[in-house]
C-alpha positions in Angstrom: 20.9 4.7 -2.5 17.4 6.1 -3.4 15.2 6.5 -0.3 16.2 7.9 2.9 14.1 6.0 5.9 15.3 4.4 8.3 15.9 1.3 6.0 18.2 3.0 3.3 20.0 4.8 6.4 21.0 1.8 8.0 22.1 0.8 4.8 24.0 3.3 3.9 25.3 2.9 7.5 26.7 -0.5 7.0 28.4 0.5 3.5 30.4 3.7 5.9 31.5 1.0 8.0 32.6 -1.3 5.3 34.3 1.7 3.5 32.1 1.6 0.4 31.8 5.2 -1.1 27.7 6.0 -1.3 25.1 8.8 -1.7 21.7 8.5 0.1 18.9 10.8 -2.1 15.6 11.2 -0.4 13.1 13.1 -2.1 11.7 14.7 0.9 13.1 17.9 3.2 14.6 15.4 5.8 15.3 11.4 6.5 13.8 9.4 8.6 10.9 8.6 6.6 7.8 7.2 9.0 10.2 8.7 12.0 9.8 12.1 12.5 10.0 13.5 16.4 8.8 17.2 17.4 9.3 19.6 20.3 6.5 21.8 21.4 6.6 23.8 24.1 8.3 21.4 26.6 6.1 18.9 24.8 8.0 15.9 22.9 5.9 14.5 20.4 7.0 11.4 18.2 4.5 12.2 14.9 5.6 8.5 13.8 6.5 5.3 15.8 7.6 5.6 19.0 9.3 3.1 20.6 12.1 0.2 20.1 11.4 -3.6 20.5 13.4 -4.9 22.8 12.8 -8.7 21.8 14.2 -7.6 18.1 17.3 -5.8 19.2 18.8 -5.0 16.2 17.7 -1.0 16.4 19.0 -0.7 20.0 22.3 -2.3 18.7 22.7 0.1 16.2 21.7 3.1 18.5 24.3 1.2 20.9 27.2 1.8 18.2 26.0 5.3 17.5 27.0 6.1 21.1 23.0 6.3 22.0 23.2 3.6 24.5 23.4 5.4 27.8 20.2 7.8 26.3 17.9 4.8 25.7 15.1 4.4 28.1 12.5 2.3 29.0 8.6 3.0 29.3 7.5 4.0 33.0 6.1 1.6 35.0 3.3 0.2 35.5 3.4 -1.4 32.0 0.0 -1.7 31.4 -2.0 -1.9 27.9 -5.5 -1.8 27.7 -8.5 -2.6 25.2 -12.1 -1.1 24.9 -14.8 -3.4 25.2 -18.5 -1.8 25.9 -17.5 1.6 26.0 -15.1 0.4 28.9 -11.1 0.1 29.1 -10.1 -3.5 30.0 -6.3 -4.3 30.8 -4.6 -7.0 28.9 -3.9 -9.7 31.4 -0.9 -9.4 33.0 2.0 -12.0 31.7 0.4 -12.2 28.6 2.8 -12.8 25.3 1.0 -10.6 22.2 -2.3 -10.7 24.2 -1.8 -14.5 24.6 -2.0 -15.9 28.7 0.9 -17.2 29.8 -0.6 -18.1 33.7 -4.3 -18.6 34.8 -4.9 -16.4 37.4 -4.8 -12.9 35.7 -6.5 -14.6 32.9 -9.6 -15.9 34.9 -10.1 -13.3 36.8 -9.7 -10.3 33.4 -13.0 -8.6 32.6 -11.9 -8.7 29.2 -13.3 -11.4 27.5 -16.6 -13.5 28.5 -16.7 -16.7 30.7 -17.9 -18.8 27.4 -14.8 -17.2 25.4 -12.1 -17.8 28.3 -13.1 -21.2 28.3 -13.1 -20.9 24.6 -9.9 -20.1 24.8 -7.9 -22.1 27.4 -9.6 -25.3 25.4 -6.7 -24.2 22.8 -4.4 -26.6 24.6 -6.8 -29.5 23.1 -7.1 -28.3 19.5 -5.0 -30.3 16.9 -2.4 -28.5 15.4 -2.7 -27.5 11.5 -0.5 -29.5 9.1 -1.0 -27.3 6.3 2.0 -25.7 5.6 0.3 -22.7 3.3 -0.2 -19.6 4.4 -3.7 -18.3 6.3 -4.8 -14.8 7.6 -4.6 -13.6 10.9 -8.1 -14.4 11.5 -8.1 -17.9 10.2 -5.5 -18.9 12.6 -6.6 -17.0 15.8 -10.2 -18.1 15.4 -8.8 -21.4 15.2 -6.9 -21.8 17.7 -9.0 -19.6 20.3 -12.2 -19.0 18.9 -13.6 -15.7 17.6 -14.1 -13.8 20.6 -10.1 -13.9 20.8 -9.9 -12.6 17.3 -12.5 -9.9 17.7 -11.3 -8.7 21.1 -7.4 -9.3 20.7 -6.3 -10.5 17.5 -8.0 -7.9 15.3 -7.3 -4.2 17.4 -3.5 -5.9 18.8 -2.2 -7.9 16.1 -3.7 -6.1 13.2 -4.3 -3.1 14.8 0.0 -2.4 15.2 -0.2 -2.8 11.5 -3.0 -0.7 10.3 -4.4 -4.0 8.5 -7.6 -5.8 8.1 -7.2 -8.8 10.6 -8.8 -11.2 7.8 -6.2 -10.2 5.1 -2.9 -10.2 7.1 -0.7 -12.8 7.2 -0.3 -14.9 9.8 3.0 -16.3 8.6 5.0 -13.0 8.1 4.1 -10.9 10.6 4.0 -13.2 13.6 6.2 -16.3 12.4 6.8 -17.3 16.4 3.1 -17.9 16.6 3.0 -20.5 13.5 6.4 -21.9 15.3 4.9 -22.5 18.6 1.7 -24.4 17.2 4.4 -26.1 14.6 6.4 -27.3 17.5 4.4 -27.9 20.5 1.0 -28.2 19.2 -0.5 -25.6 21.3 0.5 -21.6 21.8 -0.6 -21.7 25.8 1.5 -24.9 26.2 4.4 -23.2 24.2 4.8 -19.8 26.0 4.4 -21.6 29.9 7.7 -21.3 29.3 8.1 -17.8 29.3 5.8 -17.3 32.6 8.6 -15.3 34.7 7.7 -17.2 37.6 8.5 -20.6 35.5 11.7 -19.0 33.8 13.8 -16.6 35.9 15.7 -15.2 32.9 12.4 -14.4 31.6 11.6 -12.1 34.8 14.9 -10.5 34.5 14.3 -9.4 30.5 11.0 -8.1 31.8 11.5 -6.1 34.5 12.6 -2.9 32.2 9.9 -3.5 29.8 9.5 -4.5 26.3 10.4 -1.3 24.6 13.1 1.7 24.7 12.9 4.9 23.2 15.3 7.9 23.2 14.9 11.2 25.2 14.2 13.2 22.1 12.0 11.1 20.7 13.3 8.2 17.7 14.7 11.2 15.7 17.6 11.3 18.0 18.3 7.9 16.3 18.0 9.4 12.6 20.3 12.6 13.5 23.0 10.4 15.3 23.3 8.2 12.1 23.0 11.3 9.3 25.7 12.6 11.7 27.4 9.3 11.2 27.4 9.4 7.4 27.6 12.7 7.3 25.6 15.4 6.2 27.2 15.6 2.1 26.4 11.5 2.3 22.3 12.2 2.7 20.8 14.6 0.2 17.4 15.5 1.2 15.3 17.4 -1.4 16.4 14.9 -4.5 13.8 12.7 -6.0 15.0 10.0 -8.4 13.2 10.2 -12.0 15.4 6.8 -13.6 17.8 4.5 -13.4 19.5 3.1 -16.5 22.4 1.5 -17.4 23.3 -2.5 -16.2 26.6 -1.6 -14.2 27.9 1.0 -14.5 24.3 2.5 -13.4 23.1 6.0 -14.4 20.6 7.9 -11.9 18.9 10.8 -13.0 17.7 13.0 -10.2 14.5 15.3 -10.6 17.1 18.0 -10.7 18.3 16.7 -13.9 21.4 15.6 -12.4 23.3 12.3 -13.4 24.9 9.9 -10.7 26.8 6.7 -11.8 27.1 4.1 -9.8 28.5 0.7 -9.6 25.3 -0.5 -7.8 22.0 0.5 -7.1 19.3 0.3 -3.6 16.0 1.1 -3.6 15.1 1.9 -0.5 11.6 3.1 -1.2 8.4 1.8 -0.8 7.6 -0.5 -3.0 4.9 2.0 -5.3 8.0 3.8 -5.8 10.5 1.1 -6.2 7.7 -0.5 -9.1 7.7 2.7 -10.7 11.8 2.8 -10.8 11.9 -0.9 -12.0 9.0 0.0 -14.6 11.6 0.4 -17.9 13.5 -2.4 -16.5 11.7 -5.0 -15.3 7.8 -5.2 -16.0 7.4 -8.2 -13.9 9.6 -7.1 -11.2 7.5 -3.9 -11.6 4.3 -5.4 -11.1 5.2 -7.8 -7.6 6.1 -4.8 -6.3 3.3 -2.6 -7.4 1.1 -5.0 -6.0 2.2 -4.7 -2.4 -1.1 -2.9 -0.4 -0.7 0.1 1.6 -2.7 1.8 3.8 -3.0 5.4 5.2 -3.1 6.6 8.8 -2.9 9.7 10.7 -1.3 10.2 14.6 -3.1 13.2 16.3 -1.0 14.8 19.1 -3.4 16.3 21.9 -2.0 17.7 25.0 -4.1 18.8 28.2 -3.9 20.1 31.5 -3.5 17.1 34.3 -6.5 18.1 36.0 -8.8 18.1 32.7 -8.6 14.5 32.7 -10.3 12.5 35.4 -8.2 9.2 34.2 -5.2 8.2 36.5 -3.6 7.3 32.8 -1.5 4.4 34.5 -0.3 2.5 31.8 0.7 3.2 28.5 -2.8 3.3 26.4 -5.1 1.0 24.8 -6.5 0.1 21.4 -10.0 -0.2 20.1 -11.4 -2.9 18.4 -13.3 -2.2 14.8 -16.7 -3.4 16.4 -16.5 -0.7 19.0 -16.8 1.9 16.4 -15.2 4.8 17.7 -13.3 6.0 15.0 -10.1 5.8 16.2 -7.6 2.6 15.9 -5.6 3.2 19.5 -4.5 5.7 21.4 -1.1 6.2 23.5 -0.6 8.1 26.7 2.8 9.3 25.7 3.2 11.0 29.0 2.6 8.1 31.4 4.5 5.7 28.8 8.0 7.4 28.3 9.9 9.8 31.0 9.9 13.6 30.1 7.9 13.6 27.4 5.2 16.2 29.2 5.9 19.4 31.1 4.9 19.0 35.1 1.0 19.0 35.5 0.3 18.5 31.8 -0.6 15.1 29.8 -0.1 14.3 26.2 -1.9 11.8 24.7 -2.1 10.3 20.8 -4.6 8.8 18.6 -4.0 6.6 15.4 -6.8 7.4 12.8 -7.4 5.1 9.2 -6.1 2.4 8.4 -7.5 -0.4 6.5 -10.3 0.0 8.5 -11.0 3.7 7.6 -8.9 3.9 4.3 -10.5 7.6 3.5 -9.7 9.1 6.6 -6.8 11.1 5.6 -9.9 12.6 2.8 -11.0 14.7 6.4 -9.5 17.8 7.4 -7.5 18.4 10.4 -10.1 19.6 12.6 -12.2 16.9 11.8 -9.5 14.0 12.9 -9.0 16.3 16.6 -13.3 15.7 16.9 -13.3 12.8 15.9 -9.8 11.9 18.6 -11.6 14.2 21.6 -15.2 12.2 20.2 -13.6 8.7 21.0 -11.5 10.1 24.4 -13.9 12.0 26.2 -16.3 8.9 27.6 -13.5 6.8 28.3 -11.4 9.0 30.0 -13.2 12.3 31.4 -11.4 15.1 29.5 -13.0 18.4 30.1 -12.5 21.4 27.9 -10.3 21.8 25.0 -6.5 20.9 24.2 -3.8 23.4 25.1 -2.6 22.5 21.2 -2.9 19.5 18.8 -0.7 18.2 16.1 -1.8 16.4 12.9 0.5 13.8 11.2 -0.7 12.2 8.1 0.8 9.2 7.0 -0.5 8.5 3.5 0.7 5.0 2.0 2.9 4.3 4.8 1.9 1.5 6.2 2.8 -2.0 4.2 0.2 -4.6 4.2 1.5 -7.8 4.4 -1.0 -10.0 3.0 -1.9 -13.9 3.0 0.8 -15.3 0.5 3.3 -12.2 0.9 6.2 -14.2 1.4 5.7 -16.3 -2.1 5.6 -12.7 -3.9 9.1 -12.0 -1.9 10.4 -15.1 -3.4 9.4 -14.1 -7.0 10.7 -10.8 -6.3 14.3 -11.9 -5.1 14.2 -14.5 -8.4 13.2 -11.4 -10.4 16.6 -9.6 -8.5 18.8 -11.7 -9.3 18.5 -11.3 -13.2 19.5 -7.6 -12.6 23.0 -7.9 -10.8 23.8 -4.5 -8.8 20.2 -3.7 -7.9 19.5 -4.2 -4.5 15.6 -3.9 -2.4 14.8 -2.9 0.8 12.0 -1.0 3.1 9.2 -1.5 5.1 7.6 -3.1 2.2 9.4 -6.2 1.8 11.1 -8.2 4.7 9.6 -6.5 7.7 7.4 -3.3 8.5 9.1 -2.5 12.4 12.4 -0.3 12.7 13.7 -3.3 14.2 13.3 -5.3 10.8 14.2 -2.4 8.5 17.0 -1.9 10.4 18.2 -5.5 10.3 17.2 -5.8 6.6 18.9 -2.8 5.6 22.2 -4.1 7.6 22.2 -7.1 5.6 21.2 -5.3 2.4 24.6 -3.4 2.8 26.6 -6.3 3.5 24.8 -7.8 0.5 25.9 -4.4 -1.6 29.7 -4.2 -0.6 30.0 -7.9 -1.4 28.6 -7.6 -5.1 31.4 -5.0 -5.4 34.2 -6.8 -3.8 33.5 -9.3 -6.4 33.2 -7.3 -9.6 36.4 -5.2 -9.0 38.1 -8.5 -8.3 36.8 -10.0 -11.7 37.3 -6.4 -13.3 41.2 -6.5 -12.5 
């Protein structure tokens, strides 16, 4: 297993439980990859992503079997997300689904968008649904369906904005395939999620009432220790980069130690710069799809205040900032008001996201520079006096996978390319899904996949 995130963990995972012998290398001082939580003087900080999706539940299952279940908790009411508009903080409508209304009332009366692009939008239910099956960006599809007010003001800092991406490159049919569904099925996204309205759909109201998300009291790197614990600590070798793999079964890996590994079979866990590199000797072709994956960089900057140094009652759980507001920052999280005990008493610790594709040299700036430009975007919106008590700087260079218009046609060349090289396996953030929940689920399956192949070749070998 090269690659120790939270992809080739869960991986490696699923081959423990299936009592397949493995070795996790991970080039860096710890795993976890994008996941990485600190504490700092009472302070719990998450440096990476922060949270669980409930609606994809394969991470909480798996914290669930790590004996994490009675730990996980959910965000601290009221659940409220906001997004800048006019040097102002709007709230999403209540019962929305990814932005998207779900009843009238909150939606006419939000000061979020304008009366000419509310009416813009609710005249979705009476646009004709597209028949094209190929792929279209983010952009295309929102502006369609709700007009470009929706797409500058929701689409582009919520749907993009999670992803770091440029709203007119992302696609549409792999990152929010429920979306393409509900216009596919019912003709109309408003028409399709009336369903979910919790006062229409009691189940609904019941999933709801402890939020969308969960999160662990230590931050998600209470989920990375429980499973190295799992595999055990001789199973994950941190500080062992991966220079080659040769060999077609039995495979040869040669660490940047000079060490040799054989193995019966081979998963790449890494993100898919690194995996093209690996697959370079090999496989030009294979190299190349994966080399042509986009990333971008970001960087998460940790400030933490005195209550009384921000005016802002902070109810909620943050907002996010559209690119035409330029502010320089992408979003920001008010980690204390979102999760329980993340902030001593009478303090506040907040977090910006800075880059992206929409600032891809941000991580050029130095770390004094990303706290002015964080306290630059803060200050007017909500009243902080004075200076931080601390900040932390976490820089996230080519993390983030860009999922692109016609990304799922270059998966399907990739797995064609795969299966001409029996025994090596893909996984990661770059291929079938950027969230934890999707890594996760991938690298389950990608373990499964793993201890079948071997199954079948001792079988044919004896």
């Amino acid at each position: 297993m090269v690659g120790g995130g939270i992809a080739g963990l869960a991986t490696a995972y699923e081959l423990s439980r299936r009592r397949v012998s493995f070795v996790v290398l991970e080039r860096a001082a710890r795993a976890g990859g994008v996941i990485l939580s600190e504490e700092v003087d009472g302070f719990t900080i998450d440096g990476g992503p922060d949270s669980l999706l409930i609606q994809k539940p394969e991470a909480i299952t798996l914290c669930r079997e790590l004996g994490l279940g009675d730990r996980l908790v959910s965000t601290k009411p009221p659940r409220i997300a906001y997004i800048q508009r006019g040097g102002r903080l709007h709230a999403l409508p209540a019962a929305s689904v990814l932005g998207i209304p779900t009843r009238v009332g909150p939606f006419v009366r939000t000061s979020l968008f304008s009366w000419a692009g509310k009416l813009r939008m609710g005249g979705e239910l009476f646009v004709a649904p597209r028949r094209d099956e190929s792929d279209e960006s983010i952009a295309a599809f929102m502006t369609r369906r709700f007009g470009q007010e929706a797409t500058t003001y929701l689409a582009e800092p919520l749907l993009a904005g999670i992803h770091a991406g440029d709203v007119d490159r992302l696609s549409i049919r792999t990152l929010f395939p429920r979306l393409v569904d509900a216009e596919r099925k019912h003709g109309s996204l408003l028409k399709a999620f009336r369903i979910r309205n919790p006062i229409r759909n009691p189940q609904s109201a019941i999933r709801n009432v402890e939020g969308a998300f969960k999160s662990l009291p230590g931050g998600l790197s209470d989920m990375v220790r429980a499973l190295v614990e799992s595999l055990g600590d001789a199973h994950v070798r941190t500080n062992t980069g991966v220079d080659a793999i040769t060999g077609r079964g039995p495979f040869v890996v040669r660490t940047s130690a000079g060490e040799t590994i054989e193995a019966g079979a081979v998963v790449l866990a890494t993100p898919a710069y690194v995996t093209s590199t690996l697959m370079r000797e090999r496989d030009g072709e294979l190299a190349r799809l994966a080399g042509e994956i986009p990333y971008a960089s970001a960087a998460t900057v940790a400030l933490a205040f005195k209550r009384h140094h921000v005016r802002h009652n902070l109810a909620g759980s943050g907002f996010v900032v559209p690119r035409v507001e330029h502010t320089g920052i992408l979003a920001a999280s008010w980690l204390s008001s979102k999760w329980p005990n993340r902030a001593p008493e009478d303090r506040v610790l907040l977090r910006t996201f800075i880059g992206g594709a929409r600032d891809p040299h941000a991580l050029d700036r130095s770390d004094a520079e990303l706290v002015q430009t964080s306290l630059a975007a803060l200050r007017p919106l909500i009243g902080i006096e004075g200076d931080p008590l601390f900040t932390r700087i976490y820089r996230w260079e080519r993390s983030n996978a860009q999922y692109e218009v016609g990304h799922l046609e270059r998966m399907a060349a990739i797995d064609r390319a795969l299966a001409q090289h029996p025994g090596v396996f893909v996984t990661g953030s770059g291929f079938r899904g950027v969230g934890i929940p999707d890594c996760v689920a991938d690298g389950r399956k990608t373990g499964a996949q793993v201890a079948t192949f071997l199954k079948s070749k001792l079988k044919s070998e004896n």
